[in-house]
C-alpha positions in Angstrom: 15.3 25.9 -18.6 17.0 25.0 -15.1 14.8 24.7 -12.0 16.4 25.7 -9.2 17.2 25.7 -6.2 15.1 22.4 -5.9 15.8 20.0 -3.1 16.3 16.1 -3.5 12.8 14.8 -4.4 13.3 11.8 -1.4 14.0 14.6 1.3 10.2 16.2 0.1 9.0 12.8 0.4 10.3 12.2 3.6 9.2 15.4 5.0 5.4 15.3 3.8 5.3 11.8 5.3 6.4 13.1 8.5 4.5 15.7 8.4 1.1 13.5 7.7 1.9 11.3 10.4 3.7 13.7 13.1 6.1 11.2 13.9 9.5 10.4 11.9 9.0 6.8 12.6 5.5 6.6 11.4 6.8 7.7 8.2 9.5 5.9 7.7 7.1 2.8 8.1 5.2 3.9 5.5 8.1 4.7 3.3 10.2 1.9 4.3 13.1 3.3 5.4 14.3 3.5 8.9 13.7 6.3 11.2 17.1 7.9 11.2 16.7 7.7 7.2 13.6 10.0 7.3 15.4 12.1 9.8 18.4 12.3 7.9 16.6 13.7 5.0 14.0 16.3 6.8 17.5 17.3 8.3 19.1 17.1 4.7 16.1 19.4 3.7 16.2 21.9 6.7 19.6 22.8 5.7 19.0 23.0 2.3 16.2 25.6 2.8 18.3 27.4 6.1 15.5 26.9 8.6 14.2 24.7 10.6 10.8 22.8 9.2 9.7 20.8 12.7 9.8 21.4 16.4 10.9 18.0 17.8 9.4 17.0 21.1 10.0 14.0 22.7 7.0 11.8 21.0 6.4 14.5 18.2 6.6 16.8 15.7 5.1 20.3 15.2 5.8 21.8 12.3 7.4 25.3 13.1 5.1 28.3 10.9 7.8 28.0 7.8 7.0 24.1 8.1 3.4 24.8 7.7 3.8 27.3 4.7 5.9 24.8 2.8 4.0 22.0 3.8 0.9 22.9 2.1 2.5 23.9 -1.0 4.8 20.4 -1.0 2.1 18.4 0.0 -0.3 19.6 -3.3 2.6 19.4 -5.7 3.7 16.0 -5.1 -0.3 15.0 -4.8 -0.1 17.0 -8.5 3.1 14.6 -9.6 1.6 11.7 -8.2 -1.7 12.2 -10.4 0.4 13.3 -13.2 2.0 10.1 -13.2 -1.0 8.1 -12.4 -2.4 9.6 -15.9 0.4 8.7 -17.4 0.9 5.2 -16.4 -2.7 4.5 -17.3 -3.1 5.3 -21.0 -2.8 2.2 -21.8 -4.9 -0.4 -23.9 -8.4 -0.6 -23.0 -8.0 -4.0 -23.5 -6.0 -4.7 -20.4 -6.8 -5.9 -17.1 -4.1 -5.2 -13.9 -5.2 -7.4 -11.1 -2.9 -7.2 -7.8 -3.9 -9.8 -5.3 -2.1 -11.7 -2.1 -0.1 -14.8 -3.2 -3.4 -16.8 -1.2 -5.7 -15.4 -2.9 -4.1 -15.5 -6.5 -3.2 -19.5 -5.5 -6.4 -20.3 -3.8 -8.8 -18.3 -5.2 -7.7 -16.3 -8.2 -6.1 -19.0 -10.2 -8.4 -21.8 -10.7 -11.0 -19.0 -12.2 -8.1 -17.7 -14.5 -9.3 -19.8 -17.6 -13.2 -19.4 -17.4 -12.4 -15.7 -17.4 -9.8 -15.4 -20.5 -12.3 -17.8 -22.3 -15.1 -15.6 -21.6 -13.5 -12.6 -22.5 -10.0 -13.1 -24.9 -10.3 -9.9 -25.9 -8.8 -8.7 -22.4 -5.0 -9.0 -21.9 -4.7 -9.9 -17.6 -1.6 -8.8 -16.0 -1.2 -10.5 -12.4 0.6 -8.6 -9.8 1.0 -10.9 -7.0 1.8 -8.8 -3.2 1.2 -9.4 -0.3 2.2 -5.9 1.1 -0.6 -4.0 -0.8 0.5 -0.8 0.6 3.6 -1.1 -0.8 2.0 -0.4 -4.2 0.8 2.4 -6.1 -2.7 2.9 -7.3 -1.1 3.5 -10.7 0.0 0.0 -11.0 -3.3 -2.0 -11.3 -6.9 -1.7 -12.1 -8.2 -4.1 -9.4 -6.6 -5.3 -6.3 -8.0 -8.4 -4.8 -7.3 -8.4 -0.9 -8.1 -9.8 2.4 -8.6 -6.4 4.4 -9.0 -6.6 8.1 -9.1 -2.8 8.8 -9.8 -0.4 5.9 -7.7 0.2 2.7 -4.3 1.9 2.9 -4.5 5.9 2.4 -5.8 6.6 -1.7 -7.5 3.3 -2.3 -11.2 2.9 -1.6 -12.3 -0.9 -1.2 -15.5 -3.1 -1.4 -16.5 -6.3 -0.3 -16.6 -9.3 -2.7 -16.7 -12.1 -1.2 -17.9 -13.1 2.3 -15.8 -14.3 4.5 -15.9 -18.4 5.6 -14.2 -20.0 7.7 -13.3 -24.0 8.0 -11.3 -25.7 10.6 -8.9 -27.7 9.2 -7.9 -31.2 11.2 -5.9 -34.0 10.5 -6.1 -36.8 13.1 -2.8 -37.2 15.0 -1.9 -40.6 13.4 0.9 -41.5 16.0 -1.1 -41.6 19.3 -4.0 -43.9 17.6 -6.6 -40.9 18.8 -10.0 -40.5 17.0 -12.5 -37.9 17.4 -15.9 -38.8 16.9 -17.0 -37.3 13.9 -20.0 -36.4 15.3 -18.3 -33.0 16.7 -16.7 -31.8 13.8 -18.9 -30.2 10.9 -17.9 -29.5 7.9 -20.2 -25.9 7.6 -18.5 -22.8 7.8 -17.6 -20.7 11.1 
């Protein structure tokens, strides 16, 4: 069985981003690519299908009422193959553990509490993914993410604090110009 005609999978991609985000440039951030890349392929796609998908205006899109139509029905079916894969990619042992973290906190944080863990529970096989871009990976590829967030978590991810947050101020006295501080100012509590 041949499906066809089916466009290049990147050039749906690139035109549901844009169309999210109403702006070619706001989707090629999010896909990284640059913006003539993502124009490139919605224009790769509009000739493919023989119509145009966007009105451009000078600081945005509209989709056009053939945009919209096709729109809808792209957006669900990759939203379908992304949750098919998702399914996929996570039959897996239910004795693994997929934790994605920052490279500070899997240094600072993560590692020294690596052996309590595994000797607590050797039953569980830990996979570290270690990212400091978390929106640059899929839900599919851990279980856990451990993240400093200072806004709220990319698009498909829901978060929850686990840690509160503590701040120190970190000083070392400037040993060529004979200075000291009085150690009266400085305190070693958090912020």
């Amino acid at each position: 069985m041949r499906i066809s005609p089916l466009p290049p999978l990147a050039n749906l991609v690139a035109f549901e981003a844009a169309m999210r985000h109403g702006s070619f440039t706001r989707a090629a951030a999010e896909l990284h690519l640059t913006q003539s890349a993502i124009s490139r392929q919605v224009a790769q796609l509009e000739s493919f299908l023989g119509r145009k998908l966007f009105i451009r205006e000078p600081r945005a899109l509209r989709l056009t009422v053939s945009g919209q139509r096709y729109a809808e029905v792209v957006q669900r079916l990759l939203v379908g193959c992304a949750e098919a894969t998702e399914d996929v990619m996570k039959v897996r042992s239910q004795t693994a553990l997929t934790v994605a973290c920052s490279t500070g906190v899997a240094v600072l944080w993560l590692t020294p509490r690596l052996a309590s863990f595994r000797a607590a529970h050797p039953e569980i096989q830990l996979r570290l993914i270690v990212n400091d871009s978390l929106a640059s990976l899929s839900a599919a590829e851990f279980d856990i993410g451990l993240y400093y967030l200072r806004e709220g978590p990319p698009v498909g991810l829901a978060a929850r604090r686990c840690m509160a947050r503590k701040s120190f101020p970190c000083v070392r006295r400037p040993i060529s110009t004979g200075a000291h501080w009085p150690r009266r100012r400085w305190s070693t509590r958090p912020c």
